[in-house]
N, C-alpha and C positions, 0 to 999 in steps of 0.2 A: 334450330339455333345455330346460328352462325358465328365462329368467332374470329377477330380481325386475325391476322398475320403475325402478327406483334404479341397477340396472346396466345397462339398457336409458339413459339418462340417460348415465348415465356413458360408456359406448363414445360417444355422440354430443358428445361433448366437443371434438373437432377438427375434428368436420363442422362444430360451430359456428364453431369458431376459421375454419376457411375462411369462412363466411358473412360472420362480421365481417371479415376482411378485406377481402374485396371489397365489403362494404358501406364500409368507412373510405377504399377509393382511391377508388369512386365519391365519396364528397365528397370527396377529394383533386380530382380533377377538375374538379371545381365550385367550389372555392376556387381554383386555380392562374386559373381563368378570372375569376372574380371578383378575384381579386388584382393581375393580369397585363394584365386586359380588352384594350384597344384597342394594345397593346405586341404579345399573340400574334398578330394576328389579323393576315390579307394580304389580303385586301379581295378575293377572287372575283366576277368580275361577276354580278350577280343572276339572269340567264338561268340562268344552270350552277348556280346554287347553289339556286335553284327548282330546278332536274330531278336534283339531285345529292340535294336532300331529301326529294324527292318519292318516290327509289329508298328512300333508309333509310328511311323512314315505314312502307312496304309490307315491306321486311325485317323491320322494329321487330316492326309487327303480325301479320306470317305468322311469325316468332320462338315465338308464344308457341303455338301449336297443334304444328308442329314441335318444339318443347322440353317438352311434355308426351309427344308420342309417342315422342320419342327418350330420355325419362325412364322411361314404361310399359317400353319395349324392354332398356334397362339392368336394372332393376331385375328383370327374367325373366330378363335373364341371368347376376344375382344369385343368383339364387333356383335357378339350372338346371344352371349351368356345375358341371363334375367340376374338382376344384383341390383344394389344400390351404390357400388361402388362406380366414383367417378371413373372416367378415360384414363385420365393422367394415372393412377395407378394403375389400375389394371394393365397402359403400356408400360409404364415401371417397370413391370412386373415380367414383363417380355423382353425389355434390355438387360434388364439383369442376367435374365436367363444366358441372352447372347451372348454377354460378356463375361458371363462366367465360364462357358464350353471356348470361346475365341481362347483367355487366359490360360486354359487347360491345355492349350497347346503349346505352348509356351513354357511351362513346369515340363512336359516331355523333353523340351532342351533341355533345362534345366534340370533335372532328374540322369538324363542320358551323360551329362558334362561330369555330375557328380560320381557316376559310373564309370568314368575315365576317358570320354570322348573328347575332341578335338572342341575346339571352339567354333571350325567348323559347322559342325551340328546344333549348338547350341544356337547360332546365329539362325543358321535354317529353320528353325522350329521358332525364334523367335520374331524373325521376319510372316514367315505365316501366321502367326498369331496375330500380330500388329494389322494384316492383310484383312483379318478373318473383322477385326475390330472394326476398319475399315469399310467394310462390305455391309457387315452390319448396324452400323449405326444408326442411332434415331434418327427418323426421318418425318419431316414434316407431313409430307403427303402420308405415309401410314398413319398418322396418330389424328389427322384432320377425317380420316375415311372413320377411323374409331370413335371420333366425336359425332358425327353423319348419322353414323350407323344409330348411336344410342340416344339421337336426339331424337329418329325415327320412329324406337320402340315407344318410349318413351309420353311420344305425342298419341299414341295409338292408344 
């Protein structure tokens, strides 16, 4: 079973709608902070809030190797698992995932800012999330090999 281009397209319709959303509360994020600035924030003493940054930085960045493999791992198990369940969810089910760990980097600015950090930091942890969102996004060719794969079993 082969599906045009344009349907292939179209099933990716709510993966996007998930992308944008969590691309619209990360800037939620980022305006609440900008809007709000020195009201949210409780002033952490700078010792902690160095070694408190210093932890999510190292998350931030071992995030994005972790979030590729645990993407490769999903998306076999897309492609593998016995179900009735169409493609289209089951990738749903996989962007979600990503944009939910991409967004989580994001709250670490966010989180860090409300700890008393600069804007700074908040930008940085926001710019990597956006990145991570980026990286990840639904992608035709994965979700076309996931239709392949299950039209395969399928037939057998």
């Amino acid at each position: 079973m082969s599906l045009s281009s344009q349907q292939l397209q179209s099933d990716l319709l709510m993966a996007g709608v998930v992308r944008g959303i969590t691309l619209i509360s990360l800037i939620a994020l980022v305006a609440i902070c900008q809007i709000y600035g020195a009201k949210i924030q409780i002033g952490m003493d700078e010792q902690s809030r160095v070694f408190i940054r210093t932890v999510l930085y190292i998350v931030a960045i071992t995030t994005f190797p972790a979030m590729k493999f645990i993407r490769h791992v999903l998306l076999r198990l897309n492609q593998t698992t016995k179900g009735n369940r169409p493609a289209k969810s089951r990738y749903l089910v996989t962007i979600i995932i990503s944009m939910l760990v991409a967004i989580s980097i994001g709250i670490y600015g966010f989180a860090m800012f409300v700890l008393g950090d600069s804007y700074n930091t908040l930008y940085i942890f926001a710019i990597l999330s956006a990145l991570a969102m980026y990286i990840y996004k639904p992608k035709v060719e994965e979700y076309q090999t996931i239709v392949e794969s299950l039209a395969q079993t399928q037939a057998h």
